[in-house]
Structures are given as C-alpha cells and as structure tokens.
Backbone as CSV, one residue per row, in Angstrom:
resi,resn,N_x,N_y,N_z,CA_x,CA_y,CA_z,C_x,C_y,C_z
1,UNK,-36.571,-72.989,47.862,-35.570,-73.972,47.437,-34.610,-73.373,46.413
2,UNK,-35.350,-72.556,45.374,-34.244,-72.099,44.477,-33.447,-71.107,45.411
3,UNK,-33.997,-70.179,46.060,-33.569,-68.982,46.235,-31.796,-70.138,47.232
4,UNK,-32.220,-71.161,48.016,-31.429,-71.406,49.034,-30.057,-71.944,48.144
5,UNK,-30.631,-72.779,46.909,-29.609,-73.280,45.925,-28.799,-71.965,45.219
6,UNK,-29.420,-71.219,44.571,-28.693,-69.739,44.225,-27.745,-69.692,45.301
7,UNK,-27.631,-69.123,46.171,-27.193,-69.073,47.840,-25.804,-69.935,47.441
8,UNK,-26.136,-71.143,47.479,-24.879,-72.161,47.845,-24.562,-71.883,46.877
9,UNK,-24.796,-72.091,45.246,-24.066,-72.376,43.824,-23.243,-70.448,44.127
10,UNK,-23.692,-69.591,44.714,-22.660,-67.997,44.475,-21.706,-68.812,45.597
11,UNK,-21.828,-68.983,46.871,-20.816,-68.844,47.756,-19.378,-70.171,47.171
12,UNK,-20.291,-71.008,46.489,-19.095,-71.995,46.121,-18.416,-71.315,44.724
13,UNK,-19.497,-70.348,44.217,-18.509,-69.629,43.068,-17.286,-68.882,43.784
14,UNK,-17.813,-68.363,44.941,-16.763,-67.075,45.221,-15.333,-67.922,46.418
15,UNK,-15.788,-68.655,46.632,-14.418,-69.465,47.199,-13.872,-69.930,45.863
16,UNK,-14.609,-70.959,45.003,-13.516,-71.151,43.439,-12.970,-70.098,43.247
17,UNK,-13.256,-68.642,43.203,-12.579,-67.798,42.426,-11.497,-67.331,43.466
18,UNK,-11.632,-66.945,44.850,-10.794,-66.830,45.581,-9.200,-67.896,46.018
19,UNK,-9.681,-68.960,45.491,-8.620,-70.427,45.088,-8.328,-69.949,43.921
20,UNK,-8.533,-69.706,42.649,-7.978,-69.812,41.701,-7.246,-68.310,41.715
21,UNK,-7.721,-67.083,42.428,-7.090,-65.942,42.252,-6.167,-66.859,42.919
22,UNK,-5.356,-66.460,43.818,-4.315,-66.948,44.858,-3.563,-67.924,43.999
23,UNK,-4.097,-69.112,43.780,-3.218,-70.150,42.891,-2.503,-69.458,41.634
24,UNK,-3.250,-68.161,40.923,-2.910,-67.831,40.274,-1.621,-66.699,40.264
25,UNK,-1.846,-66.305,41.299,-0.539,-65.377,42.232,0.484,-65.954,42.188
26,UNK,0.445,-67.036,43.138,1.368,-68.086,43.593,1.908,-68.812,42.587
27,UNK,1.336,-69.297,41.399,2.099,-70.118,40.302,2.859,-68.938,39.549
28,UNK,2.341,-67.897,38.992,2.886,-66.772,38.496,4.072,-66.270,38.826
29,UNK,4.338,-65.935,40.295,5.130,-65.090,41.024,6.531,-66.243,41.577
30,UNK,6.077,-67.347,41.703,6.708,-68.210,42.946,7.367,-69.598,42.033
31,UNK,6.050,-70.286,42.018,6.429,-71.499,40.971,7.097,-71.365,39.951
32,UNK,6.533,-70.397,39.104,7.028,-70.282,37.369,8.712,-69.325,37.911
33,UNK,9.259,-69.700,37.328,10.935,-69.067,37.660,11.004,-67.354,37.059
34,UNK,10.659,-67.234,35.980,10.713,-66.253,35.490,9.911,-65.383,36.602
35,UNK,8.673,-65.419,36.950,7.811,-64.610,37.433,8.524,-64.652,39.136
36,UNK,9.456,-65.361,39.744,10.174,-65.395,41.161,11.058,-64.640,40.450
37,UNK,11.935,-64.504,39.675,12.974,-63.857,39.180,12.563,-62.217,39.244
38,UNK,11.420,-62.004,38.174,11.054,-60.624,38.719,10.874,-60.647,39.911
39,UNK,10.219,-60.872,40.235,9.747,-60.111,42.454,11.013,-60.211,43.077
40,UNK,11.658,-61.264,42.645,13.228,-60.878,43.707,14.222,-60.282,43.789
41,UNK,14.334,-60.126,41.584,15.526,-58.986,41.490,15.547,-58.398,42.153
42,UNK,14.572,-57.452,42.055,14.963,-55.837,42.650,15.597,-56.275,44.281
43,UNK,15.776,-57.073,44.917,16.635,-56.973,46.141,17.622,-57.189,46.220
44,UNK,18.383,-57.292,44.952,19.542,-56.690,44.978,20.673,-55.345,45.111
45,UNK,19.341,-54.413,45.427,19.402,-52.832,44.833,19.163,-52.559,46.683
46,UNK,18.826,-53.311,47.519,18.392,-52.894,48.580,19.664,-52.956,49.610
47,UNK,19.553,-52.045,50.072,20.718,-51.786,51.156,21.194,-52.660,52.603
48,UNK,20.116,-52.870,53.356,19.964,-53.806,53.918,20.328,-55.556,53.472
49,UNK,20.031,-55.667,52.447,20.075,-56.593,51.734,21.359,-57.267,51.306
50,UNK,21.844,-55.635,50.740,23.405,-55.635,50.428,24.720,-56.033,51.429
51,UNK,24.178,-55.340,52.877,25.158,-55.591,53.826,25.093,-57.014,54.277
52,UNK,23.990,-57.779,54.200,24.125,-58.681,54.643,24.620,-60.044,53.993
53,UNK,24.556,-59.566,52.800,25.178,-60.754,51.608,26.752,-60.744,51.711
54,UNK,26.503,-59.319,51.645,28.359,-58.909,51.974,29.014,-59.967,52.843
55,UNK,28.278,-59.965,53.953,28.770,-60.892,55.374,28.608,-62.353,54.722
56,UNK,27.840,-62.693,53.893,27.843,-63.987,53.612,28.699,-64.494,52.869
57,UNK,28.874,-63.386,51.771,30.138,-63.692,50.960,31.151,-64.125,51.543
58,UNK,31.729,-62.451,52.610,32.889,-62.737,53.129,33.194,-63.936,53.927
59,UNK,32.037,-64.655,54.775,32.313,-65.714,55.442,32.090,-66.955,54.365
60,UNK,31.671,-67.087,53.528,31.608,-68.149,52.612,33.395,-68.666,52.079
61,UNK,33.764,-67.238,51.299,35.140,-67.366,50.406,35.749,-67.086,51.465
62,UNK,36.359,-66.449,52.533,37.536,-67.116,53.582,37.208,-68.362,54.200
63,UNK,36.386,-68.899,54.371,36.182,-70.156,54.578,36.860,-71.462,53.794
64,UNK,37.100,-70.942,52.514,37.620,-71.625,50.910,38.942,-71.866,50.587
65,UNK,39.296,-70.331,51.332,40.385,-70.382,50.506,42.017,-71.329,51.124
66,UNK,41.636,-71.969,52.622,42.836,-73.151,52.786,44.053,-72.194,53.476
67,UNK,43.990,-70.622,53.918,44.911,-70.287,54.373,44.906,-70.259,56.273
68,UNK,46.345,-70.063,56.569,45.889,-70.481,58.021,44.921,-69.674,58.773
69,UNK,44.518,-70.209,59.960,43.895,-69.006,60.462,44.435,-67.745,60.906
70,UNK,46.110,-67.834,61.165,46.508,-66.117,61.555,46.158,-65.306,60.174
71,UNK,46.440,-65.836,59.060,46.046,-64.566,58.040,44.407,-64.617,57.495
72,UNK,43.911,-65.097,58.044,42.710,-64.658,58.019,42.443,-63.216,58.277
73,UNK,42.718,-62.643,58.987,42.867,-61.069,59.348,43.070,-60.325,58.530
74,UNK,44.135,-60.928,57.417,44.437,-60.142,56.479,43.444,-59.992,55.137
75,UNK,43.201,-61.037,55.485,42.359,-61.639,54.029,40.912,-61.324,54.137
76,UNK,40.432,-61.140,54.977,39.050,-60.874,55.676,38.448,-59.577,54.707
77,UNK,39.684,-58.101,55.190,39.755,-57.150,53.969,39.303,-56.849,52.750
78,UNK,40.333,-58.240,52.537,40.523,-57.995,51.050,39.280,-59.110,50.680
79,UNK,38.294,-59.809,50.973,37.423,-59.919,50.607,35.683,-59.127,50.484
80,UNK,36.337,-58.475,51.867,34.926,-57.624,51.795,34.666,-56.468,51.084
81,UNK,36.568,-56.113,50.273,36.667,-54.857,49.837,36.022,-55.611,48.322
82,UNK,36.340,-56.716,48.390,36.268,-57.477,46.589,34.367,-57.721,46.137
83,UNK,33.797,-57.958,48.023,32.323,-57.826,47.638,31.808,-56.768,47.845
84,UNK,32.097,-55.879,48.372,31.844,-54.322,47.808,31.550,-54.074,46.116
85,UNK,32.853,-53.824,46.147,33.290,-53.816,44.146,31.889,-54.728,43.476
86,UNK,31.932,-55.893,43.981,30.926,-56.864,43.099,29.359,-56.215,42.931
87,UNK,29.401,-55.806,44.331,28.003,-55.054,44.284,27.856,-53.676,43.385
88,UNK,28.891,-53.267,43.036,28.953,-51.873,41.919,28.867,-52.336,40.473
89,UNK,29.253,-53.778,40.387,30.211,-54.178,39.063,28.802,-54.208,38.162
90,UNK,29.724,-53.585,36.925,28.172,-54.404,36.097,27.494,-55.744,35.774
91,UNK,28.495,-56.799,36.227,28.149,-57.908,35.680,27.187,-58.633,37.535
92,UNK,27.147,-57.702,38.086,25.932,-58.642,39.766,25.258,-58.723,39.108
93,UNK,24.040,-57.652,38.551,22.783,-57.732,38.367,22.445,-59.139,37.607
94,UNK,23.032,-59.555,36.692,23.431,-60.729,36.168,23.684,-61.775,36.931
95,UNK,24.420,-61.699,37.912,24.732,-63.116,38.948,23.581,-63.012,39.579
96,UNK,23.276,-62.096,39.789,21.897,-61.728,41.139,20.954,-62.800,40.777
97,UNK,20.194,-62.695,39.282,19.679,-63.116,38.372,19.791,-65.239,38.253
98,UNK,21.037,-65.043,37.811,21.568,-66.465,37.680,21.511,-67.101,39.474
99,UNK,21.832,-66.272,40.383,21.638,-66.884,41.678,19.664,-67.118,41.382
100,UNK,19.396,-66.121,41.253,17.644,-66.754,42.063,17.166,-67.744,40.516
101,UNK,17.657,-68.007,39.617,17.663,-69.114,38.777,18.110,-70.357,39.385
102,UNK,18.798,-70.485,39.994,19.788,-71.844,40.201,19.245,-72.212,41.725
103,UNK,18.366,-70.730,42.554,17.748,-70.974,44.086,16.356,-71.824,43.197
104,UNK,15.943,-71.257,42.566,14.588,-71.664,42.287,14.818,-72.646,41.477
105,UNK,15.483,-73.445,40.634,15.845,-74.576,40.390,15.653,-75.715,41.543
106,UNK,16.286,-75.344,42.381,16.852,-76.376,43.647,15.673,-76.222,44.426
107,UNK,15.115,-75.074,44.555,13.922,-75.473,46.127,12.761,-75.963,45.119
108,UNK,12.653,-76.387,44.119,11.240,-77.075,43.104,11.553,-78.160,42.936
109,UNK,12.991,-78.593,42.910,13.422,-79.823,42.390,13.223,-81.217,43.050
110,UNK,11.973,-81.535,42.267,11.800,-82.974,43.185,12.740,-83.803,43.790
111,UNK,12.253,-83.967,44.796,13.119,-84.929,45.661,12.139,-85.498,47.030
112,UNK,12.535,-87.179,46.371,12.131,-87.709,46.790,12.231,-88.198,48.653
113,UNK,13.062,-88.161,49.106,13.297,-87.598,50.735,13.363,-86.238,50.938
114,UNK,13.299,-86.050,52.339,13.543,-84.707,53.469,14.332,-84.001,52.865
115,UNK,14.357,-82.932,51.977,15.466,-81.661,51.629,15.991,-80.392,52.461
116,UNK,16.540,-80.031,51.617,16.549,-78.570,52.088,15.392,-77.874,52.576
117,UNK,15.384,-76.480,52.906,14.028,-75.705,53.458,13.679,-75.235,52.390
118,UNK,12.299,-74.415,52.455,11.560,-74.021,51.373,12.428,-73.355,50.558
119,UNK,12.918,-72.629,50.587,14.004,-72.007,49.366,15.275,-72.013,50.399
120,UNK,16.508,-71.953,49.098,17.429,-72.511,49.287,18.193,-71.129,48.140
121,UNK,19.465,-70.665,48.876,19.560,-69.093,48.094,20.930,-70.422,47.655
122,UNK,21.145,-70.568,46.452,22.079,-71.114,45.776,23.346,-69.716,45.468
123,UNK,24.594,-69.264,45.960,24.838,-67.951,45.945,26.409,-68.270,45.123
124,UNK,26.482,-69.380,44.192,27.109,-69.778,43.391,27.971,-68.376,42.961
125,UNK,26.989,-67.766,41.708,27.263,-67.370,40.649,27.942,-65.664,41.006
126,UNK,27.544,-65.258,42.265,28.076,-63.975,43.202,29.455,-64.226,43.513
127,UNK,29.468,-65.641,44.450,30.784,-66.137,45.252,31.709,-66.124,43.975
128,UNK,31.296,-66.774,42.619,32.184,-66.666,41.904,33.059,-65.074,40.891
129,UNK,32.163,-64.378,41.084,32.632,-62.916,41.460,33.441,-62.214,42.185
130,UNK,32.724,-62.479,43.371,34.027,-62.233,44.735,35.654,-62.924,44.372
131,UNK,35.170,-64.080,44.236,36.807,-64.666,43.753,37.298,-64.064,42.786
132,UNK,36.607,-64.193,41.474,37.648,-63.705,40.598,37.914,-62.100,40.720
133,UNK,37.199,-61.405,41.691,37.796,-59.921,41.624,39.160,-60.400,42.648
134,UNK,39.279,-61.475,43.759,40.138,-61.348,44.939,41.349,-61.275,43.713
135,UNK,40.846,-62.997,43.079,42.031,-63.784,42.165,42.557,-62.703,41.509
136,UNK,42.049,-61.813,40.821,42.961,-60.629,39.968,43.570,-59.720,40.768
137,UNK,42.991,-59.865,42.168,43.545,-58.425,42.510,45.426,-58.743,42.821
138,UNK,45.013,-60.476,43.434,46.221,-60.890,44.235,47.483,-61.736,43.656
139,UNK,46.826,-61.945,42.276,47.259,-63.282,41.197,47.466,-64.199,41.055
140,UNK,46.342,-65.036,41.988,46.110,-66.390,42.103,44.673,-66.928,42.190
141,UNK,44.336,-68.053,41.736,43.464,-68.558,42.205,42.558,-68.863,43.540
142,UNK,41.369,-68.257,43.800,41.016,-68.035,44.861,39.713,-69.436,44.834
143,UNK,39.871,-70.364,45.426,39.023,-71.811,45.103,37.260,-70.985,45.965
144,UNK,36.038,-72.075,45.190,35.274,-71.636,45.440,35.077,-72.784,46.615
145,UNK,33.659,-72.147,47.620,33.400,-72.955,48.369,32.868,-74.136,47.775
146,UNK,32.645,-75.519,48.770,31.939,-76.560,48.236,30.437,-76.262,48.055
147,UNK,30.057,-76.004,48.954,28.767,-75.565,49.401,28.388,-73.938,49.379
148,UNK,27.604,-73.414,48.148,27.369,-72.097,48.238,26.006,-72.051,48.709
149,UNK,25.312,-72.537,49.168,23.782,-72.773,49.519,23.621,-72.350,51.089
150,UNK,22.174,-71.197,51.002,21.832,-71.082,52.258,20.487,-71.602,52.646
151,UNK,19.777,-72.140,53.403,18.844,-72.704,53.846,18.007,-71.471,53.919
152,UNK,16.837,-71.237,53.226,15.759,-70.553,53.913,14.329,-70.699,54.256
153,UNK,13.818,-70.500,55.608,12.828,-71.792,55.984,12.498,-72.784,57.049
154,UNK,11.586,-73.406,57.044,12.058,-74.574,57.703,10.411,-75.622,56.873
155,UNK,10.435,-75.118,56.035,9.358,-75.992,55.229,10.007,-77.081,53.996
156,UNK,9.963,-78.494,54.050,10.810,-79.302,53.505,10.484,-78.858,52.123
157,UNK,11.250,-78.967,50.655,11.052,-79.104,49.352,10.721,-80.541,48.833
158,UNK,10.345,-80.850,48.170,9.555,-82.207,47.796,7.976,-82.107,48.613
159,UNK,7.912,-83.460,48.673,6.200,-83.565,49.129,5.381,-82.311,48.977
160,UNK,5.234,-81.802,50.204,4.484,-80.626,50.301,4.502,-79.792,48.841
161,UNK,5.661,-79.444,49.114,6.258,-77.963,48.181,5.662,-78.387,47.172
162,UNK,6.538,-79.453,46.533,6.015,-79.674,44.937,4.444,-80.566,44.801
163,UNK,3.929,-80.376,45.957,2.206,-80.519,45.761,1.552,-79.528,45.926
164,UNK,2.235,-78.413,46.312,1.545,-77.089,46.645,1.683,-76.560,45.276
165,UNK,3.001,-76.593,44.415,3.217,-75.970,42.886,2.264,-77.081,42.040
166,UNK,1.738,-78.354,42.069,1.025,-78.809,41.255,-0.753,-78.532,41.409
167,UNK,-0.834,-78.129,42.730,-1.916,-77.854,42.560,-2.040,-76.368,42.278
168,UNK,-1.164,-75.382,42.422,-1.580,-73.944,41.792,-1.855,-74.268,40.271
169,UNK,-0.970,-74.851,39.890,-0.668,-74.751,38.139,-2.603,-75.012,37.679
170,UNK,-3.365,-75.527,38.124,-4.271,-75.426,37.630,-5.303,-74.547,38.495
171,UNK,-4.834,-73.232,38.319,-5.524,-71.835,38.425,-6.898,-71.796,37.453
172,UNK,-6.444,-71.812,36.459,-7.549,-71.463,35.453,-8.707,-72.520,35.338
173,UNK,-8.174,-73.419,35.745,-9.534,-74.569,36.318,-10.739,-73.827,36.908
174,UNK,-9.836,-73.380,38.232,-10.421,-73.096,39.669,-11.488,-71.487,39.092
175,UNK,-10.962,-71.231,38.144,-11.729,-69.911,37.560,-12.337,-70.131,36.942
176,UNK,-12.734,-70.884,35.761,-13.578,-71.653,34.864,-14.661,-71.875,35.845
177,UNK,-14.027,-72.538,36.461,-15.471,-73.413,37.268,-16.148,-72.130,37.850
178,UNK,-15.285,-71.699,38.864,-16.132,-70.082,39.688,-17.070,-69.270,38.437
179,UNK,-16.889,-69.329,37.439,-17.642,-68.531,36.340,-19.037,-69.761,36.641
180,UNK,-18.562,-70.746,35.920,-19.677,-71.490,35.869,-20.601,-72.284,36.794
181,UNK,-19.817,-71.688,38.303,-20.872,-71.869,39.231,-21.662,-70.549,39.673
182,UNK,-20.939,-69.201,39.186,-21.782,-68.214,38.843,-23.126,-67.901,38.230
183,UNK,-22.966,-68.801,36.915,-24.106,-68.270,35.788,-24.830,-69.419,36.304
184,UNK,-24.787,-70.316,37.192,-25.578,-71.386,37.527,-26.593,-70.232,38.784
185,UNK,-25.839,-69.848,39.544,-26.535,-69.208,40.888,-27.499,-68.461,40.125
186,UNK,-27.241,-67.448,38.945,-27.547,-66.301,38.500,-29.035,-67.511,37.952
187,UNK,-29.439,-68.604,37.423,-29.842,-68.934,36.882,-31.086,-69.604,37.887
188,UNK,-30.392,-70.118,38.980,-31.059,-70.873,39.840,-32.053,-69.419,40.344
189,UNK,-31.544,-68.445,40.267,-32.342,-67.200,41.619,-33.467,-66.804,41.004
190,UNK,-33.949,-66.292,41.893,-35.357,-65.764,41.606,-35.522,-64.308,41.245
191,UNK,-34.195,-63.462,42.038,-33.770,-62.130,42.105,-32.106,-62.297,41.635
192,UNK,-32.359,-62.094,40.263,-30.948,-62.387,39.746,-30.040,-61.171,39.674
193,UNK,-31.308,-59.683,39.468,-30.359,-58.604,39.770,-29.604,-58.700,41.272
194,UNK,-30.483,-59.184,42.342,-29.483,-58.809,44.126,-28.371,-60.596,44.136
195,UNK,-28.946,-61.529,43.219,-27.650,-62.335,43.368,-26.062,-61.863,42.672
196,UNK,-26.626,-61.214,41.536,-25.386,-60.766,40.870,-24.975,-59.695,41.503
197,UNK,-25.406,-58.927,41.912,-24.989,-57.229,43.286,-24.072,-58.099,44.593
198,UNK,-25.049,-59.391,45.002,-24.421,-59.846,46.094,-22.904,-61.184,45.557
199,UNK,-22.465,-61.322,44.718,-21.456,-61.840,43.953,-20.247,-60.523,43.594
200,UNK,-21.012,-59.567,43.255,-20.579,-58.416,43.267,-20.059,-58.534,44.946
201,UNK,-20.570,-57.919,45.470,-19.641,-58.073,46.749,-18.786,-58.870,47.195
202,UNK,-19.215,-60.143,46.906,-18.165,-61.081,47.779,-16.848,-61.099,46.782
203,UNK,-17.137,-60.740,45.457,-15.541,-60.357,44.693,-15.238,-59.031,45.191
204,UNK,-15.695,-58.087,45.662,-14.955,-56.982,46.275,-14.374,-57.378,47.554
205,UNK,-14.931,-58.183,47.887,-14.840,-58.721,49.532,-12.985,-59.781,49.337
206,UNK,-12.843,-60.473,48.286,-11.972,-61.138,47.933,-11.032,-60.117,47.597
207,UNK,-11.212,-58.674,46.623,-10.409,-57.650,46.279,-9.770,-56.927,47.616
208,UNK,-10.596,-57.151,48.628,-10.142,-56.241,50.018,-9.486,-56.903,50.618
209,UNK,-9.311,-57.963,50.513,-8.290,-59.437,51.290,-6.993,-59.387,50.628
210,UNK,-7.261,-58.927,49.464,-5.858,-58.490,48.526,-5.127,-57.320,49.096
211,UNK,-5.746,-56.193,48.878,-5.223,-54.995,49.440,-4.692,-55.409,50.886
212,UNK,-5.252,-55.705,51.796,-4.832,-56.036,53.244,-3.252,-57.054,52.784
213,UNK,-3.422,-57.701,51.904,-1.817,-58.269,51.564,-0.341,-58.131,51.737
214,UNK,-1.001,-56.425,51.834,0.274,-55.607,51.848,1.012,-55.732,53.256
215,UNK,-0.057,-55.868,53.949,0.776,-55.484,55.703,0.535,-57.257,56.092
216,UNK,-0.223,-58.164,55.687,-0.537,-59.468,56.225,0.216,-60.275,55.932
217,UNK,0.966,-60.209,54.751,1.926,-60.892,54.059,3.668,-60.783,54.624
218,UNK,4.026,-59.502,55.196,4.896,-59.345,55.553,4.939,-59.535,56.959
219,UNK,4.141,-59.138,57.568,3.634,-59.151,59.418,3.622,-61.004,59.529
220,UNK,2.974,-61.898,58.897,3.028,-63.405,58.548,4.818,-63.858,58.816
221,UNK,4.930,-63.670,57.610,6.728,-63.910,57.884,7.413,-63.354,58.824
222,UNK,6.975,-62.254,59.209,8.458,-61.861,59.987,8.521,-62.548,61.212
223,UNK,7.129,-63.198,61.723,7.396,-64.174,62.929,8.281,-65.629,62.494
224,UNK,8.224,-65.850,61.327,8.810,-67.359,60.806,10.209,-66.996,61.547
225,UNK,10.994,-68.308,62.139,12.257,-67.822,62.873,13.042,-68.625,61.487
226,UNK,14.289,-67.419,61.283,15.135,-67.418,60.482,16.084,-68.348,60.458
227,UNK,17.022,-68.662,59.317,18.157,-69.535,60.196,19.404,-68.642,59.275
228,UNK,19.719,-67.688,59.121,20.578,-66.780,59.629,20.318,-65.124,58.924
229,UNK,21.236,-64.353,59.067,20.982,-62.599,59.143,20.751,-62.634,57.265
230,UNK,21.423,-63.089,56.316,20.428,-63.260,54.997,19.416,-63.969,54.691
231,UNK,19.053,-64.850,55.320,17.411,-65.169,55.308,16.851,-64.457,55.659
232,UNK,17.087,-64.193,56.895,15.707,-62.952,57.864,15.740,-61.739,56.558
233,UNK,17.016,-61.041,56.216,16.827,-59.761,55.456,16.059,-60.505,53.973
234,UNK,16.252,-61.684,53.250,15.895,-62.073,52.181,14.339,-62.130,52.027
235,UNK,13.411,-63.250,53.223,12.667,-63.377,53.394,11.595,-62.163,53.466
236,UNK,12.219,-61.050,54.503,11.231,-60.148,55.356,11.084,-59.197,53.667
237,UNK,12.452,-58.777,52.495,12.198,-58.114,51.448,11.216,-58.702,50.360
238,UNK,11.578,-59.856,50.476,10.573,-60.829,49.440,9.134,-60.623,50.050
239,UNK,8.912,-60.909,51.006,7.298,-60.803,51.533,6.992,-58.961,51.645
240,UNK,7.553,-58.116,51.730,7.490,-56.733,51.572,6.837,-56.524,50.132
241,UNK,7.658,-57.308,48.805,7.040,-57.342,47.683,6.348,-58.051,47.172
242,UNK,6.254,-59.244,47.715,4.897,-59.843,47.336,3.842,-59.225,47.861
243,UNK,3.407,-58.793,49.374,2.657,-58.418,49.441,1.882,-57.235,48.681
244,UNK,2.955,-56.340,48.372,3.114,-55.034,47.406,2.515,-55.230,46.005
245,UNK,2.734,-56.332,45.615,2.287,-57.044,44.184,1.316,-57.912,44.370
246,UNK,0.541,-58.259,45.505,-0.472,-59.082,45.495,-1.728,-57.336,45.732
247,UNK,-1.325,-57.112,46.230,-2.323,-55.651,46.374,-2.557,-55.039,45.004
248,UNK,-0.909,-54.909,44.267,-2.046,-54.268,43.030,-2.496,-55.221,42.163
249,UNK,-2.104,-56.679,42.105,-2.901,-57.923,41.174,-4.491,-57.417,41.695
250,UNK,-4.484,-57.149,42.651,-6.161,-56.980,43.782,-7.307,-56.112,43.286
251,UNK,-6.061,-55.085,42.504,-7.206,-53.821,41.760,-8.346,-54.188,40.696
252,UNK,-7.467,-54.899,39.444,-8.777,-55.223,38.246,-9.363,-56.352,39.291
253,UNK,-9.380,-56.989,40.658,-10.501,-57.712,40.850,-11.569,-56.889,41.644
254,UNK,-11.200,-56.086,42.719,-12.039,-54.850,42.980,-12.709,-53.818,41.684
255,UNK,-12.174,-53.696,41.220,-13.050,-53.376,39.882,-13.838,-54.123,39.127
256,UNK,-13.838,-55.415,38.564,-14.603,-56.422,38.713,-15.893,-56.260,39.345
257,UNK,-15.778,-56.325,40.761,-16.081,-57.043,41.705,-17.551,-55.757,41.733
258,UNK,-16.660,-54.554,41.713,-17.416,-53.194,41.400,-18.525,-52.832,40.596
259,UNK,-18.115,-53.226,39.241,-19.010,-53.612,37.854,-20.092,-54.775,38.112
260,UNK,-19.771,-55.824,38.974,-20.895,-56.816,38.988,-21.976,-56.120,40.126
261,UNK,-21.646,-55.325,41.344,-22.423,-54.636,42.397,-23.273,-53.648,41.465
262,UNK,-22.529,-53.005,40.303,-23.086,-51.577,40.072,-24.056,-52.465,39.416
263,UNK,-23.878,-53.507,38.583,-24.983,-53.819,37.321,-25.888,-54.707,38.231
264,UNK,-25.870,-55.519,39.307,-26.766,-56.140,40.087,-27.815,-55.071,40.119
265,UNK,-27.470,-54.335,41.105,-28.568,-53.489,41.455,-29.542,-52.322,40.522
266,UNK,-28.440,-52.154,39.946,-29.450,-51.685,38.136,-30.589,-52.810,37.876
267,UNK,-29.702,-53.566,37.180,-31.162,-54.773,37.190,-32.139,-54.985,37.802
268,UNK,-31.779,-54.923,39.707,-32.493,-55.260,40.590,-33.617,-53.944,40.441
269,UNK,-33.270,-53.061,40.190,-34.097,-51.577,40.168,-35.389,-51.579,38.552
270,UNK,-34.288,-52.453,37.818,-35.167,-52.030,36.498,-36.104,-52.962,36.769
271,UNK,-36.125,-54.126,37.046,-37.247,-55.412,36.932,-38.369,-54.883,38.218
272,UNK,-37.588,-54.283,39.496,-38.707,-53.675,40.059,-39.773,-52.299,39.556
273,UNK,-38.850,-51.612,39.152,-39.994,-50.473,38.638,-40.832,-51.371,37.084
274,UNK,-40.510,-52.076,36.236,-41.285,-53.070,35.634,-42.459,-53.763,36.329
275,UNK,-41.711,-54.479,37.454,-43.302,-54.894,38.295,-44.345,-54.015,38.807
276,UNK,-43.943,-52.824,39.494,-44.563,-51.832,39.698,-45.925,-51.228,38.201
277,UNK,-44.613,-51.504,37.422,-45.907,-50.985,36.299,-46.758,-51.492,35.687
C-alpha cells in the first residue's frame, strides 16, 4: 500500500512540475511583455524577416497616401527605397521594440467578444518611419494608414488566450506543490533512495522533452496556415527561438533531474550495504 501511494504521490509530483515548468516558460517569455519583447527583438536583424516587412510596409503606406493609381508606379520606389533606409536607421531597433509593445498590448487585451487572432503585429511605430523618411525626402506629408495591424493566427484573443495567461501566472503554485508532493512520495516509500533516483528520472525525462523543443516547437507551427508572407516569416522565426530558449531553460532542469538520480541511488546503495551488515 505504501510502496503503491509513493508511486502515485512521485508521478503527480512530476506532472505538477512539468505544468509549472511550461507555465513558467510561457508566462515569462509570452505573457509578461518584457520577456516577448526579448525573444522577438532579435527578428528584426533577420533577413528573411526584413524582406518581408519591407513588402508590408510598402503595401501598407501606398495604400495611404490618396494618390491616383497611375502614380502609384512612381511612388511604389520611393517607398521601398524609404523602408530600406528605415531598416539601417538607428532609430528601427526602437520602433521594432515599440511595435512588439503595442502587438503584445493588443493580442492580451481583454475583450470581451471574438477578436483579432492570437497575436496581432501592431506595425504602427515602423509605418511611421517609412513616412516620415518619404515626407522629408518629398516635402510633404505622407498620411499614415488607418489600420497598421496584421492578423497572426487563427486563435481568438479574449476567452481562451487570456485564460491560458491567467492560468500560467500561477507557475510557482504548480512548483510548490510538485516539491510537496515529492517529500510526501519520498516519505510514503519504503525505498526512498530508488523513489528519489526514480523522480530523478522522470525530471530528466521532463529535461529531454525540453531539449526536443528545439525541432518540436518549430516543426508544430510551421503546419499552422498563415494569413499572409509576414506572419508565416514572423511566426516560423518566433517558434525557431522559442524553441531555442525553451532547450536551454531545459539544462538546470536536466541537471536537477541528474543530482536527484545520482543521490537516489547513493542512498539506495548505502542503506543496502547497512542491511547487509
């Protein structure tokens, strides 16, 4: 009976801890703005990335600017030459920034009906770049679009979303408890050195689900169907680095996971050569 209770009180430890790792990923990286802000900057620096914003720009601000369609031709140019420039300028990295501030604002922001898709690239603070390099180049006012927002997704914001961010936020719950359904198993067993060796494993076992992150996380998304050529490139870079950053979050738990195997079976060794004697 004990040995079967040990049994259940580890396996319900090692799913708590496997919920609270993950929740803890996910609120960190995704929910909390700052921690989406890091993982996404850097795709601004990416090439792929670059060409395709380019195209968004350019079709966003000729869209704006109210001239007929024969000079569109002309103007086409002189916008893509102006989001070029933007992408050199010193002040993107900054809009880049203020864009995934104002995306991650909007895809968290409760709302109470059907929204937008799971994230929503708000591309405000860029478009307004592009213009004012056109506006100086040409000496006029170049109007912004109404709508700088791209849909990315097809998972609504509200309901779900913001029940999926309320239940990460309590990570450290989900870990508390996994401890303390730990020292319960460890307590209930009869062989506390091979329960703690075998806890030991199933946190290495959780550490190896991490590492695999790297290729599962990105291979996952890239089947999601896009709804246009900067989502697909946005999405497929974002899941490239999350996965990348969920692998090395993965290490101190494989190490962990390592330390509880090595000291199980020590124990398990010392209490046997004790009985022996």
């Amino acid at each position: 009976m004990r040995t079967l209770l040990s049994a259940l009180l580890a396996l319900l430890a090692l799913c708590a801890a496997a919920i609270g790792l993950a929740s803890a990923w996910i609120d960190e990286n995704l929910v909390q703005e700052s921690g989406f802000v890091t993982l996404a900057a850097p795709l601004a620096e990416d090439a792929d990335f670059q060409a395709a914003l380019s195209d968004s720009l350019v079709e966003e601000v000729t869209g704006s600017t109210g001239l007929p369609d024969r000079l569109d031709s002309f103007v086409e140019p002189l916008v893509r030459n102006a989001a070029g420039a933007v992408m050199e300028a010193s002040g993107y990295p900054a809009a880049w920034s203020e864009t995934l501030r104002l995306s991650h604002a909007f895809t968290f922001a409760q709302a109470p009906d059907p929204g937008p898709a799971v994230l929503t690239l708000d591309l405000e603070p860029v478009v307004h770049l592009v213009a004012d390099g056109i506006g100086g180049g040409l000496g006029v006012d170049v109007p912004l679009p109404e709508d700088t927002t791209i849909d990315i997704g097809s998972i609504e914001r509200g309901g779900l979303l913001s029940g999926v961010a309320d239940v990460v936020q309590s990570w450290a719950m989900y870990l508390a408890g996994a401890g303390i359904l730990a020292v319960l198993a460890l307590l209930a067993a009869r062989r506390r050195g091979t329960t703690l060796a075998l806890l030991g494993l199933g946190v290495l076992g959780i550490g190896g689900l991490g590492l695999l992150a790297r290729e599962w996380v990105p291979a996952a998304l890239d089947r999601a169907p896009g709804t246009s050529a900067i989502a697909d490139v946005f999405v497929r870079g974002l899941a490239e680095r999350a996965g990348a950053d969920i692998a090395v979050s993965s290490v101190p738990v494989l190490l962990g996971g390592l330390v509880a195997l090595v000291l199980g079976v020590a124990l398990q060794l010392a209490v046997g050569r004790r009985g022996r004697a």
